[in-house]
C-alpha positions in Angstrom: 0.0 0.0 0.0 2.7 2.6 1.0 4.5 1.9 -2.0 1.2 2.5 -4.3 1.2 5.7 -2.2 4.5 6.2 -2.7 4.2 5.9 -6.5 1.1 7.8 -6.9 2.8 11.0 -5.0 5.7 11.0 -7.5 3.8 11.4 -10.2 1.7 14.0 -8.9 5.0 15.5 -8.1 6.0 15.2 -11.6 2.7 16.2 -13.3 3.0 19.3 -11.2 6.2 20.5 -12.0 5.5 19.9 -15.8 2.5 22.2 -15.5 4.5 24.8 -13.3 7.1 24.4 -16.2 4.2 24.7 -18.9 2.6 28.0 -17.4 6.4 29.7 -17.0 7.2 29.1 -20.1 3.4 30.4 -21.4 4.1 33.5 -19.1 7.9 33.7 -20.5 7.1 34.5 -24.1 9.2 35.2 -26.4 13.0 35.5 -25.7 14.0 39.3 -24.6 15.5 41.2 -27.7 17.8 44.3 -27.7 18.4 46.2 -31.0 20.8 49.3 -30.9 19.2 52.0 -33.0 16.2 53.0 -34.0 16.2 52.3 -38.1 17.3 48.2 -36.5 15.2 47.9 -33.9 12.6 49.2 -36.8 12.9 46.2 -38.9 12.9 44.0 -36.1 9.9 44.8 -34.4 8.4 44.3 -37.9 9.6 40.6 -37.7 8.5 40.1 -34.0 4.8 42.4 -34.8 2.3 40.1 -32.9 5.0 38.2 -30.8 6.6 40.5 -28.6 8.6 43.9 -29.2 12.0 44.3 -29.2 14.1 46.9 -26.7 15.5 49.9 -28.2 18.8 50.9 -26.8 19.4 54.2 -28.4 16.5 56.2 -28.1 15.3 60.2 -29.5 18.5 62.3 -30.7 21.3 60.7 -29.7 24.3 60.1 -31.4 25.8 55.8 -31.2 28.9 57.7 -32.2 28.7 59.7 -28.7 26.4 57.8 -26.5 27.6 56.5 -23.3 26.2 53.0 -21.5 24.3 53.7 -18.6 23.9 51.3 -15.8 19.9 50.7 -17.5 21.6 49.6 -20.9 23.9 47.6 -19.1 20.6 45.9 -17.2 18.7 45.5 -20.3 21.8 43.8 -22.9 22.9 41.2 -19.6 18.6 40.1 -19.5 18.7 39.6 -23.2 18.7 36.3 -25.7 19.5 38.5 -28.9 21.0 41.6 -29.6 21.6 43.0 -32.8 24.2 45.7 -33.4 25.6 47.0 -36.4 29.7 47.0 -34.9 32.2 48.4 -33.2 32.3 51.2 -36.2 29.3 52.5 -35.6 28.3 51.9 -31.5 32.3 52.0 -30.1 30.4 52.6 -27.1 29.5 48.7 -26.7 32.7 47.2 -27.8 34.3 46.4 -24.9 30.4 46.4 -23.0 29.2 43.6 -24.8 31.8 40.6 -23.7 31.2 41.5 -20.0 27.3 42.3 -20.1 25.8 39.9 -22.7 26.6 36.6 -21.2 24.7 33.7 -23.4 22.8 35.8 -25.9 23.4 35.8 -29.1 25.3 38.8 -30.4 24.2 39.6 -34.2 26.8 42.1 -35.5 25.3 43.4 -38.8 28.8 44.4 -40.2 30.3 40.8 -40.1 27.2 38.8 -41.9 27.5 36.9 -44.9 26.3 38.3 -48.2 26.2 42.3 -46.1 26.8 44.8 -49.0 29.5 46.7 -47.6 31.2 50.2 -48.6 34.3 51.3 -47.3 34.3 54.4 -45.1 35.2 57.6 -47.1 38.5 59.7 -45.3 38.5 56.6 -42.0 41.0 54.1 -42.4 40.4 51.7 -39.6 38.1 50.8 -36.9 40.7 49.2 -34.5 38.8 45.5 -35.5 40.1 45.0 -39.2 43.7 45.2 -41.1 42.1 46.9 -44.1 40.3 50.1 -44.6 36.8 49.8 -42.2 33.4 49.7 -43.3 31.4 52.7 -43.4 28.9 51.4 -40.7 25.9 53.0 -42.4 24.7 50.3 -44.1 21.0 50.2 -43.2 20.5 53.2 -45.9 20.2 50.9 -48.6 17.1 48.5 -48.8 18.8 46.0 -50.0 21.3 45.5 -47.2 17.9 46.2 -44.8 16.7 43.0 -46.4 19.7 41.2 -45.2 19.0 42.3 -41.9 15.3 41.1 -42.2 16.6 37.5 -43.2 19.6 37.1 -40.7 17.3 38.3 -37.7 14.1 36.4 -38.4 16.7 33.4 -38.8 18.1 34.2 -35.4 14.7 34.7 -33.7 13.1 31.5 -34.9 16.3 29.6 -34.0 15.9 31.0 -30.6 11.9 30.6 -30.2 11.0 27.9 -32.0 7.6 27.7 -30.5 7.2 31.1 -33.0 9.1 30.3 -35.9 6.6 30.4 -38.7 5.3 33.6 -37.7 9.2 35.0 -37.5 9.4 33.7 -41.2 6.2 34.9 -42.2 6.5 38.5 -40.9 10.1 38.4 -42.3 9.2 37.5 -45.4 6.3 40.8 -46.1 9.1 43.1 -44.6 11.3 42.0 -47.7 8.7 42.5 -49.7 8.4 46.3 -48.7 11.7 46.9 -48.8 12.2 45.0 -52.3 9.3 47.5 -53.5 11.2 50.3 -51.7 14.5 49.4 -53.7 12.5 49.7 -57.3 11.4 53.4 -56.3 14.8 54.1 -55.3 16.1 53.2 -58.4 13.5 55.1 -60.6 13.5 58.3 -58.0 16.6 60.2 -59.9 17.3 57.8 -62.9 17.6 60.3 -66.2 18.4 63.1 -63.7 21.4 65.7 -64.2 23.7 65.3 -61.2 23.7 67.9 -58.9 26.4 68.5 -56.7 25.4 68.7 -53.2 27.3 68.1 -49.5 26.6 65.9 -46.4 27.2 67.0 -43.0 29.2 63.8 -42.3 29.5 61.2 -45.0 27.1 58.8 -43.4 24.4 58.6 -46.9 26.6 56.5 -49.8 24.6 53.2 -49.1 21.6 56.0 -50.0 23.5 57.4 -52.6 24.6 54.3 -54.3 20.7 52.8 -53.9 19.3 56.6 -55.7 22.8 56.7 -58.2 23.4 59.8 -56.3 26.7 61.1 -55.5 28.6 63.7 -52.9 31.1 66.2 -53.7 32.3 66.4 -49.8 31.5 66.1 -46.0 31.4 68.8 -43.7 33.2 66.4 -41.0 35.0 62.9 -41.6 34.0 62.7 -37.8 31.0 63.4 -36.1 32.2 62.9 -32.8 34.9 65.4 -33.5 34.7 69.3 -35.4 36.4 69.8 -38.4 39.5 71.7 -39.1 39.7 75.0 -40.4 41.7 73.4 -43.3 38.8 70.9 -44.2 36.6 73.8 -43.9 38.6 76.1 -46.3 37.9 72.5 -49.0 34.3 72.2 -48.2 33.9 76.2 -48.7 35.9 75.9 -52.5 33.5 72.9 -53.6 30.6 75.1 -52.7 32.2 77.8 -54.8 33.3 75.4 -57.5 31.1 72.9 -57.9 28.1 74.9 -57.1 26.9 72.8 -55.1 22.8 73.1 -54.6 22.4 72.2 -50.8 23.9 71.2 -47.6 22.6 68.9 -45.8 22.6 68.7 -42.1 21.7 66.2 -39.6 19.8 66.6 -36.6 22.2 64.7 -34.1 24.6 67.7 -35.1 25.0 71.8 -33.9 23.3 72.9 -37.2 25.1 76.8 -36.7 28.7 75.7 -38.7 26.1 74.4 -41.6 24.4 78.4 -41.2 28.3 79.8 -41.1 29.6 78.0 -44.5 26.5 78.5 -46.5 26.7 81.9 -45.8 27.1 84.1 -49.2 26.4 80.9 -51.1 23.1 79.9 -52.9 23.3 76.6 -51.7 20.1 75.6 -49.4 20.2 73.9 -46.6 18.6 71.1 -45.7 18.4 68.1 -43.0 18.9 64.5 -43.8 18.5 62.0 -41.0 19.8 58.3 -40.7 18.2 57.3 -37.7 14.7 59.0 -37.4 15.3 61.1 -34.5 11.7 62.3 -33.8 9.8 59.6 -35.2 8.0 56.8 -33.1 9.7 53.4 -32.3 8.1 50.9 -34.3 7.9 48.8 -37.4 6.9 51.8 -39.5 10.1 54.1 -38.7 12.2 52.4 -40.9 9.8 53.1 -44.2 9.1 56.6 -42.2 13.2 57.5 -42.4 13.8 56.7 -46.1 10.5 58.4 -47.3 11.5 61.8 -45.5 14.9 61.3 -46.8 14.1 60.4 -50.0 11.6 63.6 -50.0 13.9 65.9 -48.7 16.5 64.9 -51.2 14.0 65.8 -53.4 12.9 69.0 -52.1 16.6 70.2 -52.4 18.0 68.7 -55.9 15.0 68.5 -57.9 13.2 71.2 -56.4 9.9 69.1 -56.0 8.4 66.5 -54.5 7.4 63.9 -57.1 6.9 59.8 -57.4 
């Protein structure tokens, strides 16, 4: 009899703790997700829309090139199961961070996946994490390296919550399709155009200008982190004169008074591109949102309308 008892307890025991271990894992959800900036965390909530929603890191006007971890960013990358980056050339701030604070989780830097259309960065030589020249870190700006993104991270997110997987896929799959439709417009937007010369506050737009066929005659600062020299300013002043350029483009991460100071005398307009959607809600949509405005303001400035 006490052995019937015995027998009958332990797998009352057992059935218990596999519905305790049920209901935590119901309550769990999905895995906790960190992406770095804004225009990331953008396609990646669009992957994870109806699932859960990822954890911006940098949020509003700030700068990855100046941002400093605080002790709630620390909190939030050592809870998380995936965290996507773009690298060290882009988000120095996490470099040394990330080995100490991200334990397990898996660590998705953007500028080392396979099949990542990369440019090198214009007037930088090296990030401290390669031999060669280092990649311009900007590489969200074209679409097509966004749907890269899109496949690596619903990849990594159904590989990590299986229980979700199709619907990782599935959402994946209709944020490619927006973004290949996004790529065709680019690539009609200025096609048959003259080329106008116009200057970038730092050179943070080729991916954008390779996507549109677009090209600038100069950067304001190699370095947004530090001002530019009066010699580099003396250059960007005689391709205004030279070239003519039409507008100057600003950012709004950046002092816009030096952009005031150089146009000054000029007819070049001024105008304000942004990379990361400073101002714009978090969210699936900010991604579309940013290229749109840019795309708009670009535009504005060497077209002189809005059209298509």
């Amino acid at each position: 009899m006490w052995r019937n008892n015995l027998i009958r307890l332990a797998a009352q025991a057992l059935l218990a703790m596999a519905i305790g271990h049920s209901a935590n894992n119901a309550q769990a959800g999905p895995p906790p997700v960190v992406a770095t900036i804004p225009p990331v965390h953008s396609l990646i909530a669009g992957i994870m829309q109806g699932i859960g929603t990822p954890h911006l890191l940098l949020k509003g006007a700030v700068s990855p090139h100046t941002h400093a971890l605080r002790p709630s960013d620390a909190r939030r990358l050592h809870s998380a199961r995936v965290i996507f980056w773009i690298g060290p050339g882009l988000e120095g701030f996490l470099t040394r961070s990330l080995a100490a604070l991200a334990g397990t989780a898996r660590v998705v830097t953007l500028t080392k996946v396979s099949g990542m259309s990369l440019l090198p960065a214009r007037g930088r030589h090296s990030d401290g994490h390669t031999d060669g020249p280092a990649p311009d870190p900007h590489l969200w700006l074209d679409p097509d390296n966004a749907r890269r993104i899109v496949a690596v991270a619903a990849h990594a997110l159904a590989d990590e919550d299986p229980a979700n997987a199709a619907s990782y896929r599935r959402n994946g799959a209709r944020v490619a399709a927006r973004l290949e439709d996004l790529t065709q417009r680019m690539k009609h937007r200025f096609a048959g155009r003259p080329a106008v010369p116009f200057i970038v506050f730092h050179d943070s737009f080729q991916y954008m200008e390779r996507a549109l066929g677009l090209h600038a005659a100069g950067f304001v600062t190699i370095a947004p982190d530090r001002p530019p020299g009066a010699r580099h300013l003396g250059d960007i002043r005689a391709v205004l004169a030279d070239a003519g350029a039409a507008c100057v483009f600003t950012e709004p991460q950046f002092e816009p008074r030096l952009i005031s100071s150089l146009v000054e005398g000029t007819q070049a307009r001024v105008g304000v591109l942004d990379a990361l959607g400073s101002g714009l809600q978090a969210g699936h949509g900010l991604y579309f949102k940013i290229m749109e405005n840019n795309l708009s303001t670009l535009a504005d400035c060497l077209i002189g309308r809005r059209d298509g």
